[in-house]
LOMAR-629455 format. One line per 10 residues: number of its first residue (from 1); for each residue x, y, z of C-alpha. Coordinates in steps of 0.5 Angstrom, whole numbers. Each point is the difference from the previous one (the first is absolute). Example, Ala and Ser with C-alpha at 12.3 -4.5 7.8 and 13.67 -1.06 7.14 Angstrom:
# residues 2
1 = 25 -9 16 | 2 7 -2
***
This chain:
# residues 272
1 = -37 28 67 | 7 1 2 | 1 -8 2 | -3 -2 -7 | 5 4 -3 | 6 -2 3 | -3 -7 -1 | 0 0 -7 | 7 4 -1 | 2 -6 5
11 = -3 -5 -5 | 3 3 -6 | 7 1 2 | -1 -8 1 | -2 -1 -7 | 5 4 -2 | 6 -4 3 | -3 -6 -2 | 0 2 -8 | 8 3 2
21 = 2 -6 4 | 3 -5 -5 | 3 6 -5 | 3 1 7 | 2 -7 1 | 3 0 -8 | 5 5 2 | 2 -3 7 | 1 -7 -4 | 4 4 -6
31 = 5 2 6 | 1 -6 2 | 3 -6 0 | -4 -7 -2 | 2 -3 7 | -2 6 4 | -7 0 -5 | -2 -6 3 | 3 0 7 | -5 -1 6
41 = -2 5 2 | 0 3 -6 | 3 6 -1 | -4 7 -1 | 6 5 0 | 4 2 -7 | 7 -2 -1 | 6 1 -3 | 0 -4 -6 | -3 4 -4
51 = 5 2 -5 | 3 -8 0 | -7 -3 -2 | -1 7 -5 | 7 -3 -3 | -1 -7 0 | -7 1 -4 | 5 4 -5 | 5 -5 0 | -5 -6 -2
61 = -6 3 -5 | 1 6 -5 | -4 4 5 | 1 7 -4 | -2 -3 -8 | -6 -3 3 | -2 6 4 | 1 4 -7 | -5 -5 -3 | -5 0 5
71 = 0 7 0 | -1 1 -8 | -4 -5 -1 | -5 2 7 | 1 8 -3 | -2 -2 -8 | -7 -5 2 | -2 5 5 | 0 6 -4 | -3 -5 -6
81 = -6 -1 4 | -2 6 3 | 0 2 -7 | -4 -6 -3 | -4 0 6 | -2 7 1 | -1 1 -7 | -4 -7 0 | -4 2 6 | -2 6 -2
91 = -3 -2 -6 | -3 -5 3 | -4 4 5 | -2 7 -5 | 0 -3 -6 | -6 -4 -3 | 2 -6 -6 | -3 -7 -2 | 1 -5 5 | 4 5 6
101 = -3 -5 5 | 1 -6 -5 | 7 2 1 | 1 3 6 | -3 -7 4 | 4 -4 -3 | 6 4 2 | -3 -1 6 | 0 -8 0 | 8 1 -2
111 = 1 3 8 | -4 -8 3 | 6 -3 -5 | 5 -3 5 | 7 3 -4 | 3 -7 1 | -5 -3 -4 | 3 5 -6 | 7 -2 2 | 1 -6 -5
121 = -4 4 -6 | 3 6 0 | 7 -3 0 | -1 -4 -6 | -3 7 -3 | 7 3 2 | 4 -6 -2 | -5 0 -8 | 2 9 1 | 8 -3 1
131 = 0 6 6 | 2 -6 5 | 5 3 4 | -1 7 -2 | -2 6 5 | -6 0 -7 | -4 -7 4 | 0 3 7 | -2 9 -3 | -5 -2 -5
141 = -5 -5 2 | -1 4 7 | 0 8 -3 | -8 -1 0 | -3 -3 7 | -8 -1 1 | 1 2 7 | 2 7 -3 | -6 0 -4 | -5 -1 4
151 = 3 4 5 | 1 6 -4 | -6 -1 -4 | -3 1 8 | 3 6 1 | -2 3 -6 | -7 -2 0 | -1 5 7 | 6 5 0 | 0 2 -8
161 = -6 4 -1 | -4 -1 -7 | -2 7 1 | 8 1 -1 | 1 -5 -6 | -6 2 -3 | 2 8 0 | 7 -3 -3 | -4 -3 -5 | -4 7 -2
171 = 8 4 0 | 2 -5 -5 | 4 -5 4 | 1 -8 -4 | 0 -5 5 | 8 0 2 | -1 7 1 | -6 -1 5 | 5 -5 3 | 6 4 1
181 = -3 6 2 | -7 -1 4 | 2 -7 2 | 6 -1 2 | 1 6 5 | -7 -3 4 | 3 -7 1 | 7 2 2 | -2 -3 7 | -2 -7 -3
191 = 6 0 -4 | 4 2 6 | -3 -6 3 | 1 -5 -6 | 7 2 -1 | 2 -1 6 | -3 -7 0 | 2 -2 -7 | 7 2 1 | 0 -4 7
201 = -3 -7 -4 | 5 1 -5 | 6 1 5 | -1 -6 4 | -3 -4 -6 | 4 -7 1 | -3 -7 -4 | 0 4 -7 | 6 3 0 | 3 -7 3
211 = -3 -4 -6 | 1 5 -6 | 7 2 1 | 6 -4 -1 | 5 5 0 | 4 1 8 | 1 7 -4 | -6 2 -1 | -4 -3 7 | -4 4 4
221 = 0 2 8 | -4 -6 2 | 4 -5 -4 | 7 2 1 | -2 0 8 | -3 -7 -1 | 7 -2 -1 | 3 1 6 | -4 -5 3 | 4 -6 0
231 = -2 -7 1 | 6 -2 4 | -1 5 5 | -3 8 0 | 3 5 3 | -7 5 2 | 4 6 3 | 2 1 -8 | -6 -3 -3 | -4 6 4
241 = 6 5 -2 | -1 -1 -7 | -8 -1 2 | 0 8 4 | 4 3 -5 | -5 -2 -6 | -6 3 4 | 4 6 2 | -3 3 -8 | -7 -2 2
251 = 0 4 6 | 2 5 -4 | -5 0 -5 | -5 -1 5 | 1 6 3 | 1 4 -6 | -6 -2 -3 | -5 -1 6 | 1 8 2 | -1 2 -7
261 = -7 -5 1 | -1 3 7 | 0 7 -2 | -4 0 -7 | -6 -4 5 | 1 6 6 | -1 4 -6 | -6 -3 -3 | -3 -1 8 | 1 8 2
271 = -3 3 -7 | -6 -5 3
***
């Protein structure tokens, strides 16, 4: 018994230096030079070059404006989303209305659509809008998404009781009453979850930003360190500096958000 657990531990701390491994390998190549990169054997040890590489990246793109977009723009079609998605969801699973499973299968059909096939639409919708170049484009079309639909709508169904909502009804509560105070409480663990995932997609979000904008100003994260590459030649041990100081905020907000997902599931299991 003993062996098997050493085993499995054995096993999963395997797993888990795999899934570190490239983070790893981020920051071993920000602290190095393009030479020492590529140098065989290759390198696994960190250098000295961080600061120089973190430097250059100022020196060549906007760095700062760029992170104050990206940090805007993730942070307002975040909060958008789990308010539509959580509303949306909720009415889906508690309520009845004509055609709620016309509605809701055809949102269903909008999550097999490749985002690519839009591209070309969506833009000539901006441009008919006249929100091409504006932070407008890239916050609105994405402030609802059917993923967090059906997601929240999942939850809901299983984890907000109709006892509850039907309670709240005889106490007097009108549908965005029932929302706020019966709904939202219960599917704080989903919302950790989707907010996390949301503000994740928005951040590292790259072909629509590249084809709305047109201003260097107002270019996101992921678009400004796509200027570093150059065509003549690429300088990796800045390319990764800029790449590890953009995941830096992620890790942040992961770990901020998973122990607030993690506790309300411990939570939930232990009054099970």
């Amino acid at each position: 018994m003993q062996c098997k657990g050493f085993l499995l531990h054995l096993i999963l701390l395997g797993v888990t230096a795999a899934a570190f491994f490239p983070f790893y390998w981020l920051v071993v190549m920000a602290t190095n030079e393009t030479s020492d990169i590529f140098s065989y054997p290759p390198k696994l040890t960190f250098g000295v070059h961080l600061l120089e590489n973190m430097n250059n990246v100022f020196k060549n793109i906007q760095f700062f404006a760029a992170f104050a977009n990206t940090l805007f723009i993730a942070s307002v079609e975040t909060t958008l989303i789990l308010f539509f998605c959580s509303l949306a969801g909720f009415t889906f699973a508690k309520f009845t209305f004509p055609g709620r499973n016309t509605l809701f299968v055809m949102l269903l059909v909008t999550m097999m659509i490749p985002s690519q096939l839009s591209a070309v639409p969506s833009f000539v919708l901006m441009a008919w809008l006249g929100w091409v170049g504006s932070f407008k484009a890239l916050i609105i079309p994405g402030m609802v998404t059917a993923f967090g639909v059906f997601w929240l709508r999942q939850y809901a169904e299983s984890a907000v009781p109709g006892e509850l909502v039907d309670a709240g009804r005889i106490d007097g509560c009108g549908h965005l009453r029932l929302y706020w105070h019966v709904a939202l409480p219960i599917m704080r663990p989903a919302l950790a979850f989707l907010g996390i995932f949301s503000f994740i997609h928005a951040w590292n979000d790259y072909m629509w930003p590249l084809i709305i904008l047109n201003d260097p100003a107002k270019y996101t994260l992921q678009v400004a360190l796509s200027q570093l590459d150059n065509v003549y030649g690429s300088d990796y041990g800045m390319l990764m500096a800029g790449t590890l100081m953009a995941t830096v905020p992620l890790i942040i907000i992961f770990l901020l958000g998973s122990r607030h997902f993690i506790a309300n599931i411990a939570a939930g299991a232990i009054k099970e």
